[in-house]
C-alpha positions in Angstrom: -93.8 110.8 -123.0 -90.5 112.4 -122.9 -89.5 110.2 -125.9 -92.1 111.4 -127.6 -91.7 115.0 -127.0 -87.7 115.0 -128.0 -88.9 113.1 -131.4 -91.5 115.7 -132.2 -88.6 118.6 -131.4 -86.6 116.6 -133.2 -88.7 116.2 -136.0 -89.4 119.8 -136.0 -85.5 120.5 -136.3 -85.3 118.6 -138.9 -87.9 119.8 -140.8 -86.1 123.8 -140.2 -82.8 121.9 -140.9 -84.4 120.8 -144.7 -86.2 124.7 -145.1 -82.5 125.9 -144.5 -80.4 123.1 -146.3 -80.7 125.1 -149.8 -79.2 127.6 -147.7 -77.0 126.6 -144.8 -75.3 122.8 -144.6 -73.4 123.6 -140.9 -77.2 123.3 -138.8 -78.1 120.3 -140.4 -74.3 118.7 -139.6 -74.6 119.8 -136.4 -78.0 117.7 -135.9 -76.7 115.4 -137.3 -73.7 115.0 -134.6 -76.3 115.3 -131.6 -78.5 112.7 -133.1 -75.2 110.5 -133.1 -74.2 111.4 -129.9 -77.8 110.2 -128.6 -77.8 107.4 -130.7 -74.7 106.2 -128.5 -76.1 107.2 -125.6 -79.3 105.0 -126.4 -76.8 102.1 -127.3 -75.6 102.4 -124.3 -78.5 102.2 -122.3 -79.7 98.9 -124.4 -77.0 97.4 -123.6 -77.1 97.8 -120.1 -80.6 96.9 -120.5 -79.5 93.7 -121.9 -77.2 92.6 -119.4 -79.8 93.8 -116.7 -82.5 91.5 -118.6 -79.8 88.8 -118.6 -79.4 88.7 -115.3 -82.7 88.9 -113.9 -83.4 85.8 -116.7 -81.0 84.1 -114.8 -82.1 84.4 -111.5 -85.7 84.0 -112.8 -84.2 80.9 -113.7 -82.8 80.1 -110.7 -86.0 80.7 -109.1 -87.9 78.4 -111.3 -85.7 75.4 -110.6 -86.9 76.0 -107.2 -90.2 76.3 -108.2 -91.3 72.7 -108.2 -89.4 72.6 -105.2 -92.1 75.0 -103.9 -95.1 73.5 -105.5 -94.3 70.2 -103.7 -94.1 71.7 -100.7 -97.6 73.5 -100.8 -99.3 70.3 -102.2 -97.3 68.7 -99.1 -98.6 71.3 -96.6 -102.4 70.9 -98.4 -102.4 67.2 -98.1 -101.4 67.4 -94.5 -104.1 70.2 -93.5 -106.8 67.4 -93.4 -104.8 64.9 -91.3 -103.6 67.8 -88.7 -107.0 69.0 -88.2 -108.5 65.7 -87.3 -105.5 64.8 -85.1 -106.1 68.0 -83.5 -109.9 66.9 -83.0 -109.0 63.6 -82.1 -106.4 65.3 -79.6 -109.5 67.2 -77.7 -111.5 64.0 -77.5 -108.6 62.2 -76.2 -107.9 65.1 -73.6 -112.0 64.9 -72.7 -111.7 61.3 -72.5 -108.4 60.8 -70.2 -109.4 64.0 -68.2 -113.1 62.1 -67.4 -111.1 58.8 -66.9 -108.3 60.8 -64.2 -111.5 62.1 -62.1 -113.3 58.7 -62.1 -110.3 57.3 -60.9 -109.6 60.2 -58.1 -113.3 59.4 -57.0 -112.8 56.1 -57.2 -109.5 56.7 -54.9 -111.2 58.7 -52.4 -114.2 56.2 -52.4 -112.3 53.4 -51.2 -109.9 55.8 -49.1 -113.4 56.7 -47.3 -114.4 53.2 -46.7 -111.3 51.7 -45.6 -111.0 54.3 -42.7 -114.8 53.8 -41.9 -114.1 49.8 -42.0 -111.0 51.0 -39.7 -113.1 53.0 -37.3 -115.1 50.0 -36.9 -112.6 47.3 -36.4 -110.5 49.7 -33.9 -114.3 50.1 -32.2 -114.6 46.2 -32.0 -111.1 45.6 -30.8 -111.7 48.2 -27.9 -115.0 46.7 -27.2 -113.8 43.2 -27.5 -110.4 44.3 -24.8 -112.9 45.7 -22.6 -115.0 42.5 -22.2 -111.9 41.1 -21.8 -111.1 43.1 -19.1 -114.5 42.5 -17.4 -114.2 39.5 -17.9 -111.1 39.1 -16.6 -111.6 41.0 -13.5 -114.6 39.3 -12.3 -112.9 36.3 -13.0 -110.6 37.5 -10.4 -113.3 39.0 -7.9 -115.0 35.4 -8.2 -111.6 33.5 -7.0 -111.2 36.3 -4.5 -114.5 36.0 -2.9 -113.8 32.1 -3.3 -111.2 31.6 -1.3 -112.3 34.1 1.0 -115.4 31.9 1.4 -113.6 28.8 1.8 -111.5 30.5 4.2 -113.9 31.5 6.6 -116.3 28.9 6.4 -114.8 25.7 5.1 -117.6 23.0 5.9 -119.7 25.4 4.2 -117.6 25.4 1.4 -117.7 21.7 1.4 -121.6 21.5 1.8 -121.9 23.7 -0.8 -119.8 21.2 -3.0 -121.5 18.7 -2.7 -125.1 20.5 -3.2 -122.9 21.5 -6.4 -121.9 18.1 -7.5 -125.1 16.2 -6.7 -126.9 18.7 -9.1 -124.6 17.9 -11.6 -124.5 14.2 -11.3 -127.0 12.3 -14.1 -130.0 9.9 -12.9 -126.8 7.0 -13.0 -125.9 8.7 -9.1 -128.9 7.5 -8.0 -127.6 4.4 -9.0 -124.5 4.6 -7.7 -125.3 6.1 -4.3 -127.4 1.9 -4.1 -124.6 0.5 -5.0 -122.9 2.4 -2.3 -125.5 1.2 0.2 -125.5 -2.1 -0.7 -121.2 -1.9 -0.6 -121.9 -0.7 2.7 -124.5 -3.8 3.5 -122.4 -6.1 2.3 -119.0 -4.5 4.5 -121.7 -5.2 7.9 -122.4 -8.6 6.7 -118.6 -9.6 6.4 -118.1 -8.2 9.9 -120.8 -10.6 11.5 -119.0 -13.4 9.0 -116.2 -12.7 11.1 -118.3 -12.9 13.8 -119.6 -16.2 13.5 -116.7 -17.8 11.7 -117.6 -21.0 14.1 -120.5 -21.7 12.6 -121.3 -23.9 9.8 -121.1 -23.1 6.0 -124.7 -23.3 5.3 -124.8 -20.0 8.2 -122.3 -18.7 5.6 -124.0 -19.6 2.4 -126.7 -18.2 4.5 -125.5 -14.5 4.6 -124.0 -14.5 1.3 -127.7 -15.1 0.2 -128.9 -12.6 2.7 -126.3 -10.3 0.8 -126.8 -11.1 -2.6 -131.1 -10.4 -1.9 -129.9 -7.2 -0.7 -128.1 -5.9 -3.4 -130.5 -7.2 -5.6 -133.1 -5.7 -3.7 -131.0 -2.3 -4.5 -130.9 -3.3 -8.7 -134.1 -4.2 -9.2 -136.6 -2.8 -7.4 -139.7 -5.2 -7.0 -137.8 -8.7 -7.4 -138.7 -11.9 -4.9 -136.6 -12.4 -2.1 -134.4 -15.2 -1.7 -135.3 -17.6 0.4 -132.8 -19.2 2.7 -130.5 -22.2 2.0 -131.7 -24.3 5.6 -134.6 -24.9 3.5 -133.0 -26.5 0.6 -131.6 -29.8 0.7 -128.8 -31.6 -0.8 -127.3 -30.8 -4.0 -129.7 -28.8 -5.6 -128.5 -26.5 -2.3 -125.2 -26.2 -2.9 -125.8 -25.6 -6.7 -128.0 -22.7 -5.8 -125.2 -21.3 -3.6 -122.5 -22.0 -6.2 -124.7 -19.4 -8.7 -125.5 -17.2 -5.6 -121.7 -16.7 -5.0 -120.7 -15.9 -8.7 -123.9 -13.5 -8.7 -122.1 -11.9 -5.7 -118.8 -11.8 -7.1 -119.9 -10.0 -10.2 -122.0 -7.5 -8.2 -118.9 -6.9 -6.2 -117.6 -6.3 -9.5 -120.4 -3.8 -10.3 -120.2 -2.1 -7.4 -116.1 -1.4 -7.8 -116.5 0.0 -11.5 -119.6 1.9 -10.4 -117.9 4.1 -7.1 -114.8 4.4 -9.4 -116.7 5.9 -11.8 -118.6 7.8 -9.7 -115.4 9.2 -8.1 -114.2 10.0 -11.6 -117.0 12.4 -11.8 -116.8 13.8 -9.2 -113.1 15.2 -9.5 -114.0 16.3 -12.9 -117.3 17.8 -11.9 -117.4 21.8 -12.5 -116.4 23.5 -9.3 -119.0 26.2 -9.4 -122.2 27.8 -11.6 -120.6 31.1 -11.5 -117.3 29.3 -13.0 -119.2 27.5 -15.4 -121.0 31.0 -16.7 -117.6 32.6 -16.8 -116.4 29.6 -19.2 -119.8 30.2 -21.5 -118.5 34.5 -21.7 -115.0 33.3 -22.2 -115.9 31.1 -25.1 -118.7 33.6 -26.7 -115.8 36.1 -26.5 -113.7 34.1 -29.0 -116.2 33.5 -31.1 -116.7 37.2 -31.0 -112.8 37.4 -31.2 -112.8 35.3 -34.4 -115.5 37.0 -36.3 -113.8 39.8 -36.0 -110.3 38.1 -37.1 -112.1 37.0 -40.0 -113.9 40.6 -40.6 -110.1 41.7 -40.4 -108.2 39.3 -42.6 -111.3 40.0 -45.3 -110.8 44.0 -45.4 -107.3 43.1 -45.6 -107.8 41.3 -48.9 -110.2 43.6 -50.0 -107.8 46.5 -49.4 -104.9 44.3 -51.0 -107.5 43.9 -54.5 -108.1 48.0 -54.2 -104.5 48.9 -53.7 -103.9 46.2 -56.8 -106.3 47.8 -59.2 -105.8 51.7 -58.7 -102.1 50.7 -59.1 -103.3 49.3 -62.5 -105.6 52.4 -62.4 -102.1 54.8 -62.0 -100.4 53.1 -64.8 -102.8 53.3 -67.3 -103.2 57.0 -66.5 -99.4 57.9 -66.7 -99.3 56.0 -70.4 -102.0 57.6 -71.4 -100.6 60.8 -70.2 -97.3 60.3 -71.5 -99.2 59.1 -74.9 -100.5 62.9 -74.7 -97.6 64.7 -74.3 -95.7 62.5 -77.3 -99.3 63.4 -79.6 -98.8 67.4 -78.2 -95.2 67.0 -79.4 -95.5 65.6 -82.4 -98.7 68.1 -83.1 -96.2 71.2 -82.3 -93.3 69.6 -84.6 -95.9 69.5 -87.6 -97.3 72.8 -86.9 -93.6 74.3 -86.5 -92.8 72.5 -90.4 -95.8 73.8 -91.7 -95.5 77.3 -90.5 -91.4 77.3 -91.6 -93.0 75.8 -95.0 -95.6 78.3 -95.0 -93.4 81.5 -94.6 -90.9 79.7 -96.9 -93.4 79.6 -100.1 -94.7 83.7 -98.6 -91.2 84.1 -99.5 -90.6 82.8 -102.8 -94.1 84.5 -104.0 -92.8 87.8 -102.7 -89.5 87.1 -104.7 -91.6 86.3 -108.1 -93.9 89.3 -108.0 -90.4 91.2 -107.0 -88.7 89.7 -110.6 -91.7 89.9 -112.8 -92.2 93.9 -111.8 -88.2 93.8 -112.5 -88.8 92.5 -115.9 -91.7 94.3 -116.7 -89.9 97.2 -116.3 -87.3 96.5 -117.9 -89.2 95.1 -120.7 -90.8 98.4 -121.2 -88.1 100.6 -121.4 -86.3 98.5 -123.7 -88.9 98.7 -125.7 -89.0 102.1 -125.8 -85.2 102.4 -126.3 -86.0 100.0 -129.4 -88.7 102.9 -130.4 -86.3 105.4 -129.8 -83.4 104.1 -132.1 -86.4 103.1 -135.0 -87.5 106.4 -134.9 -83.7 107.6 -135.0 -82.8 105.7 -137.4 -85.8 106.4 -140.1 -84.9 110.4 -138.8 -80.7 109.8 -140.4 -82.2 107.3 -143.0 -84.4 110.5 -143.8 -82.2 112.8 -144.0 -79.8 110.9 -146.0 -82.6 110.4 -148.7 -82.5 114.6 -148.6 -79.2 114.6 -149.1 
């Protein structure tokens, strides 16, 4: 507007310079100098208009080699939005997922922490109750000897009574047998003495007892069976034959009757000494069966404590990789949010710059163009006046 107004003045002065040139040259001289010393001035300006315009083209340059630079960069950051976001949703699932996974295996933890103290409680329960049958045991093991040999103390031949009451209720049906045997032994021990007796007389006497001996004992054997009839009543050799058989049948139930008391005696020294010993034998051994159970119940929780400890060690280690697998996902999250946030404020940056230049160059562009107006209208003013001259 300015411009504008000091052309129309001009003009104007120009126009008073022409009305007074048929009169008066020095005005119009005068104008003429001013519009010279302006034109300079405008020459002046255009100039440093030029070297301004130069210099912001060069650094609008500059700015548009980087420009690429910064387009690559924003496609860069646009293509990895989408592959950010679902890491970051991927991220929260896997944080649901190993947070749900840590608590199962807490509960899981304090589940079998639970049960191996209640399967402690019990086994310490057992073992007291197992030492204090132990102890019952073993006390009226020791009141039973006590009152024993107290007993046989005072009153042996009781004792011994009572032994024998003791072992003849233990002995099998074979006693029976035995106690015969014994009899007949003892038959055959009286006969011997009246052999020695009557040593005098003649064989047949002897053949005679033998017999009498031998019916006896098997009298004793087989209950029912025919006596033996004496050997005065047989003659000849058919009588001597008979006593022949009647003697080996007497040596072999002498033979019988040996093996039998040994046997018997046998027994007897390995016969139980009491009933209340024998009872104390039948707690004894239920109390190691007990005893074993339990050993067994023990070496099982054992292994089963060995396969829990196994598996939340397994349980641990997959929680610290997946925790450590977190924390290198959190990381590498932060490091691509830190790049595209630099990025970010780097292309804010660069737009700020270019609106910056292109107002620059706007500007300038508009006052050179009015400069360029300025020195047109300048120049059609001198052109003007040199065509009045």
């Amino acid at each position: 507007m300015q411009n504008e107004h000091q052309l129309s003045t001009q003009q104007r002065h120009f126009k008073t310079c022409l009305s007074m040139a048929l009169f008066d040259v020095t005005p119009v001289l005068e104008g003429a100098t001013s519009l010279q010393g302006k034109l300079e001035d405008a020459i002046a300006k255009s100039k440093l208009l030029l070297e301004a315009v130069e210099g912001s083209q060069s650094k609008y340059t500059e700015l548009s080699d980087e420009y690429p630079v910064l387009r690559s960069l924003k496609g860069r950051l646009a293509a990895s939005q989408g592959p950010n976001e679902a890491l970051s949703t991927e991220l929260v699932k896997f944080k649901l997922d190993l947070e749900s996974f840590v608590e199962d295996v807490f509960n899981a933890h304090d589940q079998v922490r639970k049960d191996f103290q209640l399967w402690t409680n019990e086994l310490e329960r057992d073992n007291a109750k197992l030492r204090r049958e132990r102890m019952d045991l073993a006390n009226e093991r020791r009141k039973l000897e006590v009152d024993r040999r107290d007993f046989d103390a005072k009153c042996p031949a009781a004792a011994k009574e009572e032994q024998q009451i003791t072992e003849a209720r233990t002995v099998t049906s074979t006693d029976d047998t035995d106690e015969k045997l014994v009899i007949a032994v003892n038959n055959n021990t009286e006969h011997h003495e009246e052999n020695e007796q009557t040593k005098s007389e003649s064989p047949f006497a002897t053949c005679h007892v033998e017999c009498q001996t031998e019916a006896e004992v098997n009298s004793v054997e087989e209950p029912g069976g025919e006596d033996i009839q004496t050997a005065e009543t047989i003659p000849g050799k058919d009588e001597e034959e008979k006593l022949e058989m009647e003697n080996h049948q007497l040596l072999q139930c002498r033979s019988q009757i040996h093996t039998a008391s040994i046997g018997r005696n046998q027994r007897i020294l390995t016969a139980p000494v009491s009933r209340a010993k024998a009872l104390l034998l039948k707690k004894q051994d239920h109390a190691l069966r007990i005893h074993k159970m339990l050993l067994d119940d023990i070496y099982k929780t054992k292994e089963e404590n060995q396969l829990l400890k196994a598996e939340n060690s397994i349980l641990s280690k997959r929680a610290n990789e997946a925790t450590s697998e977190l924390f290198r996902l959190k990381n590498k999250m932060t490091v691509n949010m830190s790049d595209r946030d630099e990025l970010y404020k780097k292309l804010q940056k660069s737009k700020e710059q270019i609106l910056k230049l292109e107002q620059t160059l706007k500007r300038q562009a508009l006052g050179l163009v009015s400069n360029l107006k300025e020195q047109r209208q300048l120049k059609e003013e001198m052109r003007w006046s040199q065509v009045s001259w």
